[in-house]
N, C-alpha and C positions, 0 to 999 in steps of 0.2 A: 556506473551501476554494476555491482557485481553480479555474474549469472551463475549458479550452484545446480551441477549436474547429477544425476544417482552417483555417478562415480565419484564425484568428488565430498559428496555424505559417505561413499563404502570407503573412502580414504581418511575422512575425517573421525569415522568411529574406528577405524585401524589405530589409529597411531592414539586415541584415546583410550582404547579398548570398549566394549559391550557395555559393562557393568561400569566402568567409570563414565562412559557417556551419558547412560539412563541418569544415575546419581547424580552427575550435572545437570539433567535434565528436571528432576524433582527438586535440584534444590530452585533454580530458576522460577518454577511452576509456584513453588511456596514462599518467595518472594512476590510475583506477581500476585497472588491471591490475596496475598495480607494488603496489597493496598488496592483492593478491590473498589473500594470507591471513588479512584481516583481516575477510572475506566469510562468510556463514555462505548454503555453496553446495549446491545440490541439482540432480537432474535435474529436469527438466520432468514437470508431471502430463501427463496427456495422454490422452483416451479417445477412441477409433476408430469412428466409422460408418461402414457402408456407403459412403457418398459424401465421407468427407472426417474430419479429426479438429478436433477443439477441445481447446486446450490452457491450461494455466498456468502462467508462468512467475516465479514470486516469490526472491527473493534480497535478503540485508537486512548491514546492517554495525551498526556502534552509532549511528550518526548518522541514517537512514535503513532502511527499508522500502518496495521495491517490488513489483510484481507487475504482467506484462501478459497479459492475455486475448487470446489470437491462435487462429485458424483456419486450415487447408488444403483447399479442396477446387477439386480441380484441375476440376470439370467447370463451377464457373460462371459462367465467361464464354462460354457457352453458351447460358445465361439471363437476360445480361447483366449478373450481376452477377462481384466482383472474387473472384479466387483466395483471397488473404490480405489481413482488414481486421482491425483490432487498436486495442485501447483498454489504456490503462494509467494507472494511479495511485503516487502518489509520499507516504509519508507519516512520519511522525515516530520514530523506534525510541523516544526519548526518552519519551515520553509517550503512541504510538498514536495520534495524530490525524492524517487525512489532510490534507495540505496541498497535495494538485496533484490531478484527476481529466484525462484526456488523450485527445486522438486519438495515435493511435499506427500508423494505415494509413504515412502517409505517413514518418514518426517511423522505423517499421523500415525502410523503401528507405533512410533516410537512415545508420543506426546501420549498418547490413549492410552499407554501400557504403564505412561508413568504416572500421570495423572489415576491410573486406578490402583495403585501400590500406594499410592498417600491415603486414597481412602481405605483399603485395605488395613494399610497401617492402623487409622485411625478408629476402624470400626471392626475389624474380625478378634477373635480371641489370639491373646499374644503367645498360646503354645500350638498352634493351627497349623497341622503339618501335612494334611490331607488337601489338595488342590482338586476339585472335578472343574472340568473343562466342558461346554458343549458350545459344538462349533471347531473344528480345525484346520480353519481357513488360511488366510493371508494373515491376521492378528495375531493366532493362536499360541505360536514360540515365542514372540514378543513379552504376552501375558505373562506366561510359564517361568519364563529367564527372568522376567522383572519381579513377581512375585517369591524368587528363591533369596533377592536383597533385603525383604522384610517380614519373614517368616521362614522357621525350617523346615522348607516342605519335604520332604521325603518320597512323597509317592505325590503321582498325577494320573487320576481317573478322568478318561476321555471319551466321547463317542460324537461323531459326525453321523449322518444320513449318507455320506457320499465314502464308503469304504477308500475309494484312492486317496481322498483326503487324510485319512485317520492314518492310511501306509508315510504317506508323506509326514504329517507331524512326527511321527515313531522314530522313523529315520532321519529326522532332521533332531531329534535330542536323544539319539541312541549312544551320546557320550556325554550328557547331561550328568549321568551320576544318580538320576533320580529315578523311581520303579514306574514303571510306566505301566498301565494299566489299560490295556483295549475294553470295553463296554459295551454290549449288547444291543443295547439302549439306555436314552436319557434318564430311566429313572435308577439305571443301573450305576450309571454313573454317580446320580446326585446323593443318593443316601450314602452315608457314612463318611460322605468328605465335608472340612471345616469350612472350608471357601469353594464357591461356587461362581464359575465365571462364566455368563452366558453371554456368547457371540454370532449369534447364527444370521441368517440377512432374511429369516421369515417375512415374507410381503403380506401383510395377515394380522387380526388378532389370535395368534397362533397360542397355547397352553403347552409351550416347550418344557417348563415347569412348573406341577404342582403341586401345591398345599399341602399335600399328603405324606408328599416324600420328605417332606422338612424335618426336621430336627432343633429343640432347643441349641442358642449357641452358632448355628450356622449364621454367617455372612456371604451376603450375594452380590457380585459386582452384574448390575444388568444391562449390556454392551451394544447386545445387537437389535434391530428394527431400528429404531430411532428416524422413525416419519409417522405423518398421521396415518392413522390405520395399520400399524405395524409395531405389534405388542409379543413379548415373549415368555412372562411371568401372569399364573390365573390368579385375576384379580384377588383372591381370597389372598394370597399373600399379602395384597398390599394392605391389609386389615388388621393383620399380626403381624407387621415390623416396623420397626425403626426406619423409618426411609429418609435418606440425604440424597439433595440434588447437587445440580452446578449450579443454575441459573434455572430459577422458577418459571419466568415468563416464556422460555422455551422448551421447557421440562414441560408444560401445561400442555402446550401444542405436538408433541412429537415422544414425550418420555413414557415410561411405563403409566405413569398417572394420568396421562392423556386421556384416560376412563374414570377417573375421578371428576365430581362436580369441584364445583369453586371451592363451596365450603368446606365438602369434605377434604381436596386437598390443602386447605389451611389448617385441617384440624390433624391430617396424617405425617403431613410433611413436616417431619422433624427442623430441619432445616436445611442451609445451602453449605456446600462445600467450604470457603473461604471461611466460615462461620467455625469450622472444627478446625481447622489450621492455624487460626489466630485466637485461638482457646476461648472467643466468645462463648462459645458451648462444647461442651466436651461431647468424645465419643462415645464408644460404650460404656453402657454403666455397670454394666452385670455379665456374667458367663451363661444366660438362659435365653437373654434377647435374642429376635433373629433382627438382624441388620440390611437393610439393601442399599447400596450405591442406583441411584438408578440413573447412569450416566447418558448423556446422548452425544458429549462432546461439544465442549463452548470454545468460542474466539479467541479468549482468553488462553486456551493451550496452546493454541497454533503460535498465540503471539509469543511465548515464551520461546518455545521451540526454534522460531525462528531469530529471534534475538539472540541465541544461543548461537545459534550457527552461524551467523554473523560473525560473531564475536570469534568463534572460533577461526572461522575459516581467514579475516584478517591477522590472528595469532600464528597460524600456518600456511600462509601463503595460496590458499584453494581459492578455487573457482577462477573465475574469468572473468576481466574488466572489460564491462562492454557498452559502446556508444551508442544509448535508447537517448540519450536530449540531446540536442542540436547544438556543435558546439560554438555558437557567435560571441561577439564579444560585445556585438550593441542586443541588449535582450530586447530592442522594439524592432531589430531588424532582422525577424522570422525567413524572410522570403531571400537574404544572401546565402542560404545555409544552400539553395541551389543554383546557384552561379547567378549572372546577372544576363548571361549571351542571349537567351530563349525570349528577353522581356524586348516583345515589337507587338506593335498594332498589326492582325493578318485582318486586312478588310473585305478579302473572300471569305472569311470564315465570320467576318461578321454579317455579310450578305447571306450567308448560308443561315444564320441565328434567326437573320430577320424574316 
């Protein structure tokens, strides 16, 4: 079983480069979506404490079996530690053995940012060079760099709540090339730009944007909350757009729509993500629609993501071969894998039982 350390993803997108990782990354992503129903899919397990949730996210096909273990809790970078860190494994449907164990912190900024650049692609205007950002978290440069692959953006209007955040994005793309634009506030930010990526970890149904500030023609990638109770767009948007999910039955539960009844989200929800990738249904129609992704993140990325690096890391030699199953050579004799010296009857210790 291979074990895949941060270091050995900061080694593996080295010697790939940034932009050529992502790009392998989406093509992977639009592969696995087109044969979407070939997926045996569920929502996300998912249980709730007080300060945050811890979730599961496993989806499997005949070739494969994954599952990532991921967290939410928005208060600690407080404590200095990260909002969302995640680990995941990658293993055989074939036969049930695991063959990848993974960091997957960095692995999801990376699957999230690509996974939203197809819908991008597929749903903002194709001369959209204006990026607003809200939110400049952990995701924030990920978005930004992956969005410069399929669109000219030019300038990036941005505003966080938390000022050291907003210093830090600035300076982590102050060789970007692109004009960087600081914001006052969210609505300062939202007007006038063609893509709108909101990623904030509001615990809330918070109205990070609205209605008002739209503009015919904008597309909105909606990133962040992604639990029940934790919405970042005021419903009135979801009434005047286009809106594309990933996967309905967990969009229903956790997505911006989560405030939608049944019906009405049958009658609003355009459609599912894999639905515009394999030209079942095209993207935009027109230059006046407003568009929304309203992503929360499905199984489905993680597993590509990870198939990727799999792939990868046996192509360059990464990570570390490591002994997680017992190596015997009778598979019904479990109990040689600890010697045999230890196995006696102690009949003080079964005096003591009795």
């Amino acid at each position: 079983m291979k074990l895949i350390t941060v270091n050995d993803v900061e080694q593996m997108v080295k010697i790939r480069g940034f932009n050529n990782f992502m790009l392998d990354l989406v093509k992977y992503l639009k592969d696995d979506f087109s044969h979407w129903d070939e997926f045996d899919k569920s929502p996300r397990h998912a249980i709730h404490f007080e300060d945050g949730v811890i979730e599961l996210m496993p989806i499997a096909n005949k070739r494969n079996y994954t599952f990532k273990y991921v967290n939410g809790h928005p208060q600690n970078p407080f404590s200095g530690k990260q909002t969302v860190v995640a680990t995941g494994q990658l293993s055989s449907a074939v036969n049930g053995y695991p063959l990848m164990f993974s960091e997957m912190t960095t692995l999801t900024a990376f699957r999230t940012a690509a996974t939203t650049i197809i819908a991008t692609d597929l749903l903002s205007k194709k001369n959209s060079s204006i990026l607003s950002i809200l939110g400049t978290g952990a995701q924030s440069e990920f978005q930004v760099l992956a969005h410069t692959l399929v669109r000219n953006i030019k300038s990036v209007r941005y505003y966080d709540v938390d000022t050291n955040a907003m210093e830090k994005f600035a300076y982590n793309l102050r060789n970007s090339g692109l004009d960087l634009i600081a914001c006052k506030n969210a609505e300062e930010a939202v007007i006038g730009g063609d893509i709108i990526v909101v990623c904030t970890a509001c615990k809330g149904h918070y109205n990070v944007v609205l209605n008002k500030w739209l503009s015919p023609g904008m597309h909105i990638n909606g990133l962040g909350g992604d639990c029940p109770g934790k919405t970042e767009l005021e419903l009135d948007i979801l009434f005047n757009s286009k809106i594309v999910v990933e996967y309905l039955p967990q969009s229903l539960i956790e997505g911006e729509i989560q405030r939608l009844t049944k019906e009405q989200a049958d009658k609003l929800v355009y459609g599912e993500l894999w639905e515009l990738i394999t030209n079942k249904k095209p993207g935009r129609s027109n230059d006046n629609e407003i568009t929304v992704f309203d992503s929360v993140g499905f199984a489905i990325e993680d597993y590509s993501v990870l198939r990727l690096v799999y792939e990868l890391a046996q192509k360059y030699n990464l990570g570390q071969e490591m002994e997680f199953i017992p190596p015997i050579k009778d598979p019904k004799n479990l109990i040689s894998v600890l010697g045999g010296d230890f196995i006696e009857v102690d009949s003080l210790c079964i005096e003591k039982l009795a």
